[in-house]
N, C-alpha and C positions, 0 to 999 in steps of 0.2 A: 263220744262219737261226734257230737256237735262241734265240741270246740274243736276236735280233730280238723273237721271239713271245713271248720272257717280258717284254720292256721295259715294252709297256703294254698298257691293258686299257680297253674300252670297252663300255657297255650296247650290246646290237645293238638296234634299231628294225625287223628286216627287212629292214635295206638288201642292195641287190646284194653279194655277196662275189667279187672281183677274182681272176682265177685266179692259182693259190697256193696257200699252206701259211695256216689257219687252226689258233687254239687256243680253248678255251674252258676257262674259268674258274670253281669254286666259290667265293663269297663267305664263306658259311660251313662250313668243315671238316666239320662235325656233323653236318649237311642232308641227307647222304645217308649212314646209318650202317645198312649197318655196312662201306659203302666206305671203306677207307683212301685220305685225298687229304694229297701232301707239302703243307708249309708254305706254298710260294706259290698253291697251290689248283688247279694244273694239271689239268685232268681227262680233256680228248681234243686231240688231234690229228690234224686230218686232211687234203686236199686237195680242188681242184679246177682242171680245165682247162677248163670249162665258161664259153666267152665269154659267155655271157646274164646270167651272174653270179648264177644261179637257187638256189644252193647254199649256202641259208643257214637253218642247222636251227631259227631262232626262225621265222621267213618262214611262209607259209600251205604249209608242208610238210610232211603227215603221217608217222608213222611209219614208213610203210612203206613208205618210201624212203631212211630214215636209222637207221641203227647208233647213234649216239649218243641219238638219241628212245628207240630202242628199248631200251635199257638204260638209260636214266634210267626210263622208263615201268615197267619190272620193279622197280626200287629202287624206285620209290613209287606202285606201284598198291595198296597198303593205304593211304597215308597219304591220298592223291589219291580213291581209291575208283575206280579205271580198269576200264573192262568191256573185256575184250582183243574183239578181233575179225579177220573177215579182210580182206589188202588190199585183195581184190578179190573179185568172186563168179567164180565156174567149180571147175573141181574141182584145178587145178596146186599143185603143193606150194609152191611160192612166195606163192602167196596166204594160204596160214597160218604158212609159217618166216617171213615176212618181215611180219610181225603188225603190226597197229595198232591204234588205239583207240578206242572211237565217241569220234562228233563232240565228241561234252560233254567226253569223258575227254581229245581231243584239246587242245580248247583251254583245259582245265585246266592239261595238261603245259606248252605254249607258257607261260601267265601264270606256271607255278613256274619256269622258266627262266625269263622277263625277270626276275623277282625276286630270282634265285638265282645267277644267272653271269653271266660277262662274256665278252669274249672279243677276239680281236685276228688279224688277216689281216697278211701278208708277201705284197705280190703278188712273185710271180717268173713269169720269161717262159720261155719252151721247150714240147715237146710233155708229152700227158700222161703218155708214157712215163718222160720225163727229171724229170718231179715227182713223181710215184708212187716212183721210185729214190730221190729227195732225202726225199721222206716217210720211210721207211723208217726211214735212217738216223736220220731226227730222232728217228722215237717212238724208235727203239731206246738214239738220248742221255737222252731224256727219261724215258722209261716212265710215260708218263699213264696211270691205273687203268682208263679205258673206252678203253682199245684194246685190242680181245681176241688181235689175229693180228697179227706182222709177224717177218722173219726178222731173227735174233740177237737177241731179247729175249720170255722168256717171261712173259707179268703174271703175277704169282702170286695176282691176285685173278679171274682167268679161268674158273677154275672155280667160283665160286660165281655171280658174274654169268653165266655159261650154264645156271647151276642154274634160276635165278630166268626168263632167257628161256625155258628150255625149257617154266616151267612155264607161258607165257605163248601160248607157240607149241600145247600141248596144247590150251589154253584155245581158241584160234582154230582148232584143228583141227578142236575139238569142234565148235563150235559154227553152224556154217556159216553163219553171217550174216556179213552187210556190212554196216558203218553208214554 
């Protein structure tokens, strides 16, 4: 599955993503500094078992339902100019840990991903249980920089990327709007 998802690499357009192990791709190493990304530009890795095929983080999917948004968005809400906010209005702590961005900063991020990354799907078949287990071990061969959690492999760029959400998450806590 590993060498699968590093073989090739294609712009996403949004398309549906096939359930399975998906990777995504920096084009330029630099682009997101002061993340350390290896040589082949590996950045996240992650899954889905989701038939709809809805789970595709360039797609009309904000942040704040994606891990990957959500730490690209912390890495370049200066460069981007991103005004944090919350997922949702009500007072649940999920609608500000799980932060996103007004609309403008939204589709800011989306256009610096099509620009910026690539990325590549392995569909594989089984329940979500038995691909979440195959995830694991993958990130834990691979060790892409934006995967913050999985067992047997600690990122050692973890804590400055929670640094950067956290401040992101205060931001949205603060500020009680929804865009």
């Amino acid at each position: 599955i590993a060498r699968n998802l590093l073989a090739r690499r294609y712009r996403s357009t949004g398309d549906r993503v096939e359930p399975g192990m998906y990777a995504l791709f920096l084009h330029d190493r630099a682009a997101l500094d002061p993340l350390t990304v290896a040589e082949n530009g590996l950045l996240y890795v992650g899954m889905t078992a989701d038939i709809s095929g809805e789970r595709n983080h360039f797609a009309h999917l904000h942040s704040g339902f994606s891990s990957p948004r959500r730490s690209l968005g912390a890495l370049l809400k200066r460069q981007l100019r991103l005004r944090v906010c919350r997922r949702a209005p009500g007072p649940s702590e999920s609608n500000w840990r799980n932060y996103r961005f007004s609309d403008e900063g939204e589709v800011a991020l989306t256009l610096w991903m099509k620009d910026h990354l690539s990325m590549n799907v392995v569909r594989l078949s089984g329940d979500k249980a038995e691909i979440e287990k195959l995830e694991k071990r993958v990130i834990g061969f691979l060790k892409p920089p934006l995967n913050l959690k999985t067992k047997g492999w600690r990122n050692p760029q973890a804590g400055m990327l929670e640094a950067l959400r956290k401040l992101c998450r205060d931001e949205a806590r603060d500020s009680r709007v929804v865009s």
